[in-house]
C-alpha positions as CSV (number, residue, x, y, z in Angstrom):
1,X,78.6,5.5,-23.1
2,X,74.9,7.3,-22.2
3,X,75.6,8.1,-18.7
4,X,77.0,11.3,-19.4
5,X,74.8,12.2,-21.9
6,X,73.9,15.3,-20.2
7,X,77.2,17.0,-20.6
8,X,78.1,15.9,-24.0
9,X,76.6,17.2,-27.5
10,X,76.3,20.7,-25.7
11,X,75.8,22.4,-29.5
12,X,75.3,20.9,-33.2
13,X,75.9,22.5,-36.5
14,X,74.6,21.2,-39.3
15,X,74.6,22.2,-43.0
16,X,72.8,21.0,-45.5
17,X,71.8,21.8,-48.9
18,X,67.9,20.6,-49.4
19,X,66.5,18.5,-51.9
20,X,65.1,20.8,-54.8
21,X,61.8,19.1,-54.4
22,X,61.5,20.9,-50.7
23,X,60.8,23.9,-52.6
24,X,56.9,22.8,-53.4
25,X,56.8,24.4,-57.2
26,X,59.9,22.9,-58.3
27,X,60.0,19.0,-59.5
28,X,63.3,17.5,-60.6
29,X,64.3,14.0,-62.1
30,X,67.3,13.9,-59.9
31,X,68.5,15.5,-56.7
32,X,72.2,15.9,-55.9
33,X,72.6,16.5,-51.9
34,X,75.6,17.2,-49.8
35,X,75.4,17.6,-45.9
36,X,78.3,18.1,-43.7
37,X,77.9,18.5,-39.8
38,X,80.4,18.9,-36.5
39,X,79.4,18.4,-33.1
40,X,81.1,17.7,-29.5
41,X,80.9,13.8,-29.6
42,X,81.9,11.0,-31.7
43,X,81.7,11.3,-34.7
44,X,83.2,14.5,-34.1
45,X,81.5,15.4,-37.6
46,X,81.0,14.3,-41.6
47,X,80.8,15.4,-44.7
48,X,78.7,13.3,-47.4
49,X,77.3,13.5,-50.9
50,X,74.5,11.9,-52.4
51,X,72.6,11.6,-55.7
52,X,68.7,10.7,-55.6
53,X,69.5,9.6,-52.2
54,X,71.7,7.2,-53.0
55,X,75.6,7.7,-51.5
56,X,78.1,8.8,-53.5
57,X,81.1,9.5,-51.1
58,X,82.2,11.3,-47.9
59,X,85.1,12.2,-46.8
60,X,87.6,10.0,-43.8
61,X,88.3,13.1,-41.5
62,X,91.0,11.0,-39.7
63,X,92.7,10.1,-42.9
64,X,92.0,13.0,-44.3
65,X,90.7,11.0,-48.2
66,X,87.7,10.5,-50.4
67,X,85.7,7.3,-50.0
68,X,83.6,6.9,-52.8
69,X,80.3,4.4,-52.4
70,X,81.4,2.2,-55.4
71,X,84.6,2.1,-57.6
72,X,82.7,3.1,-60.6
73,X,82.2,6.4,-59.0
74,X,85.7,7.4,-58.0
75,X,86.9,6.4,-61.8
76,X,83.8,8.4,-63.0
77,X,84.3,11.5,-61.0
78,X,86.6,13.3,-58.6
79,X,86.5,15.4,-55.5
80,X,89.6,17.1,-53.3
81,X,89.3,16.1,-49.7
82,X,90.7,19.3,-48.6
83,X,87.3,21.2,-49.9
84,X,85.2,19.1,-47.1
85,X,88.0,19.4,-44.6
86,X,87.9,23.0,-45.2
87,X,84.2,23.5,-44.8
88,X,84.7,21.1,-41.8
89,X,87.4,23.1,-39.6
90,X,85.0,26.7,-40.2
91,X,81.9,24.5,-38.9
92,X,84.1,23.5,-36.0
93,X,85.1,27.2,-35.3
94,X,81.5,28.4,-35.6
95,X,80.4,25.7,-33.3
96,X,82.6,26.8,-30.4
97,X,81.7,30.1,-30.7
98,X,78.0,28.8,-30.7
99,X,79.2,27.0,-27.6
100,X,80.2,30.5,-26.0
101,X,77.8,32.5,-26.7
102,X,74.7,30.3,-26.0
103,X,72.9,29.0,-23.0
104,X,74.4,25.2,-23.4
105,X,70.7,23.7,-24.1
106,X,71.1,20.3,-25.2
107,X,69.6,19.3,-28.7
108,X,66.2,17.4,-28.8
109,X,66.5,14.1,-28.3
110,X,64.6,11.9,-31.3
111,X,64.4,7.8,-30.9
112,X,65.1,6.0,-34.0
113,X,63.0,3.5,-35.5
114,X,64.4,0.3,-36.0
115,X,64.0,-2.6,-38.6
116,X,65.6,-5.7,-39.9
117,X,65.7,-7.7,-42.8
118,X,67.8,-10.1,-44.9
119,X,69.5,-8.8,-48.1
120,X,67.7,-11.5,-50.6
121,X,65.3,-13.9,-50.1
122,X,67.0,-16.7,-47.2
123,X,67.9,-19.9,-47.8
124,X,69.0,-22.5,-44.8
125,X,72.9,-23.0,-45.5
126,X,73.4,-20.3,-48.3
127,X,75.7,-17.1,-47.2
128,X,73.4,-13.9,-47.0
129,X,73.7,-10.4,-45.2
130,X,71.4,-9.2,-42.6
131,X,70.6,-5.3,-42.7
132,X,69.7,-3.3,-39.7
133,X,67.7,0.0,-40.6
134,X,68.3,2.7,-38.0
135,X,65.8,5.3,-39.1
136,X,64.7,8.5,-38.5
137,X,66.5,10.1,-35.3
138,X,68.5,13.1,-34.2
139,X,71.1,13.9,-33.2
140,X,73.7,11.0,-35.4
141,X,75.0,9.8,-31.9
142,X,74.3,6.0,-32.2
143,X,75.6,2.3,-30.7
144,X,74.9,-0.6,-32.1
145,X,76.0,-4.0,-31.6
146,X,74.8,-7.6,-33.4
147,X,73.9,-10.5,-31.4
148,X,73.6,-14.3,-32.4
149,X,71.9,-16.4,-29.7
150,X,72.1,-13.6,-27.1
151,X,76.6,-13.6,-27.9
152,X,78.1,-10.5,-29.3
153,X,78.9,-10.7,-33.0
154,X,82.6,-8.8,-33.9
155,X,83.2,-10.5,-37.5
156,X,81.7,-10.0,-40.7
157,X,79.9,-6.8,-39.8
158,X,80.2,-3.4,-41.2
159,X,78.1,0.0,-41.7
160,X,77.2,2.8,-43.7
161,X,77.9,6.6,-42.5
162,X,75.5,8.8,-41.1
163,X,72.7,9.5,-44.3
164,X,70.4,12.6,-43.5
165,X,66.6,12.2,-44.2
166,X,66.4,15.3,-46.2
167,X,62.0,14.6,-46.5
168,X,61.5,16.2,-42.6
169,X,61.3,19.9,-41.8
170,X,63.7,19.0,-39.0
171,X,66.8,16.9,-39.6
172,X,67.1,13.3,-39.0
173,X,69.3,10.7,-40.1
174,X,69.4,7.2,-41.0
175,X,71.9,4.6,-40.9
176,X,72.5,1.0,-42.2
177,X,74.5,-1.9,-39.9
178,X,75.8,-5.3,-41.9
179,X,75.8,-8.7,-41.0
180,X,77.1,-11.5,-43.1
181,X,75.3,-15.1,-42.3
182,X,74.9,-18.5,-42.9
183,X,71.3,-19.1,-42.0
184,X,70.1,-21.7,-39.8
185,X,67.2,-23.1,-38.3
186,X,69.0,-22.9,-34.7
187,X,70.6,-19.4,-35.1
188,X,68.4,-16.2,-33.9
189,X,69.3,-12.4,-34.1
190,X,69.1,-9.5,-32.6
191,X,70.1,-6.1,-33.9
192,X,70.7,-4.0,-30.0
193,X,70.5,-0.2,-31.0
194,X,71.5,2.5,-28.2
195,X,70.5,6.3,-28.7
196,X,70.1,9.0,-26.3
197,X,66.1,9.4,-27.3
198,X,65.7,5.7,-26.2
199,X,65.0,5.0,-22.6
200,X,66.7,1.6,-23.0
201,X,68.7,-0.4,-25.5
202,X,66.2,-1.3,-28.3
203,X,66.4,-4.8,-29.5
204,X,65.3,-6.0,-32.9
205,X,65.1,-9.6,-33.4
206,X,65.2,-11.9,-36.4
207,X,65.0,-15.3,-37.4
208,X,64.6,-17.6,-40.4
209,X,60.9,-18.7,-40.8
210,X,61.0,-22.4,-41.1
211,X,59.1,-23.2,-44.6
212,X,55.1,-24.6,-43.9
213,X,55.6,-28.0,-44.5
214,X,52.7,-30.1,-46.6
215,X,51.4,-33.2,-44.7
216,X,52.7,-36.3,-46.5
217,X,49.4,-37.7,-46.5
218,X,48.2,-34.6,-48.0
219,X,50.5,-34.9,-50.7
220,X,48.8,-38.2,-51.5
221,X,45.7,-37.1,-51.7
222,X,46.1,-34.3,-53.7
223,X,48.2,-36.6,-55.6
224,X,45.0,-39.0,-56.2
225,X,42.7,-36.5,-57.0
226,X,44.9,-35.4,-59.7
227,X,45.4,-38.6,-61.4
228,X,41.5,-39.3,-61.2
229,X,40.6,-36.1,-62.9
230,X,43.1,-37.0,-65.2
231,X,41.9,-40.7,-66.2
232,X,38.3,-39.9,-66.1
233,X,39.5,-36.8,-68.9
234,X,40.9,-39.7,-70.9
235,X,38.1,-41.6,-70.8
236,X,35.1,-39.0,-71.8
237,X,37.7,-37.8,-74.3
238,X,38.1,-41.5,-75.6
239,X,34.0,-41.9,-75.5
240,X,33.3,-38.7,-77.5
241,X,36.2,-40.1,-80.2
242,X,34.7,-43.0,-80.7
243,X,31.0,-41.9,-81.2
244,X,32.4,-39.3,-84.0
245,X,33.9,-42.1,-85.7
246,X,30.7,-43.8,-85.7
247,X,28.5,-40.9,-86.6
248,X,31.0,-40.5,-89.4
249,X,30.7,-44.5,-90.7
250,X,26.8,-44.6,-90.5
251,X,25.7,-45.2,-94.6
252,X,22.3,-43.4,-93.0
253,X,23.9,-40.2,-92.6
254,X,25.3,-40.2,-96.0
255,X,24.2,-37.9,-98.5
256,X,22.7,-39.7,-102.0
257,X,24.3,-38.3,-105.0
């Protein structure tokens, strides 16, 4: 896939309209953002939307449809797939006349950071979902591939599409991968990222932490200590009881009439 990586991407366009809050003087409670972009390798290009950085939908250039993010959002709202397909084929046009007209100097090259981390809190034997953070690189060309024990994982995975990072004076992107799990103390994993700004693959690896387990005779002696503080409380309690009932009885502590 990267040995050729010199020939390919020869030209990017990318559009995007920036977050309001770029702007310095302007603050906003919410930010709607829509980037679109073509280029000469796969994903041939993409057209997105989001709100408060948060997808809404983008649209399948293949099967030519809206995807919304959630359900909720297509019965909420509506958007024409030919209006992104549109704005798609005249970024394709301008790109090969970019591609004609320029010198054929390939785009930086920016290595993404990498990060992985369970969807909620793991428990050994309970079903969970392991997310794979690809962060912060350029251009959106990007492999990668889930391992358990060092094997290959094809099922139960998924992926978000390319999301730009809309907070840098020069674009980047980010991009979520999916693994559904059953954790166990004898399964490891790796999350194997390949991008032209990385030398090598980059391998991010994951495990469940095995909970710190209390010596038993620990146990009893906390256990011990717990129940003597306890009886001696009942007895100084009792003690103190009984001398106010005898304070209380004494005729010399009476008061003549």
């Amino acid at each position: 896939m990267f040995q050729i990586k010199n020939i390919i991407l020869r030209a990017l366009a990318l559009t995007s309209l920036l977050s309001l809050q770029r702007a310095g003087a302007i603050k906003a409670d919410h930010v709607s953002t829509y980037a679109m972009f073509v280029q000469t390798y796969s994903p041939s290009g993409e057209y997105m939307f989001e709100f408060d950085e948060d997808e809404q939908f983008y649209v399948d250039l293949d099967k030519k449809e809206t995807v919304w993010h959630l359900p909720e959002f297509g019965r909420a709202f509506s958007f024409d797939a030919q209006g992104g397909l549109a704005n798609i084929a005249i970024l394709k046009s301008n790109l090969k006349i970019m591609i004609q007209c320029s010198n054929h100097t390939q785009a930086t090259n920016v290595a993404p950071e990498v990060t992985v981390f369970p969807k909620k809190p793991v428990e050994l034997g309970q079903p969970n979902t392991l997310i794979c953070h690809v962060d912060k690189f350029f251009p959106p060309v990007l492999n990668v591939t889930w391992l358990r024990n060092g094997q290959t994982v094809i099922e139960g995975v998924g992926e978000s599409i390319f999301l730009p990072r809309t907070d840098y004076k020069f674009y980047k992107f980010h991009k979520f991968h999916y693994l559904t799990f059953v954790p166990s103390a004898e399964d490891v994993y790796d999350c194997k990222v390949e991008h032209w700004g990385l030398e090598e693959p980059l391998l991010k690896h994951w495990e469940a932490e095995e909970p710190i387990q209390v010596p038993e005779t620990t146990e009893t002696v906390v256990c011990a200590l717990g129940l003597a503080v306890g009886l001696v409380g009942i007895v100084v309690g009792t003690v103190l009881i009984i001398k106010a009932l005898r304070s209380s009885s004494d005729p010399r502590d009476r008061v003549p009439l």
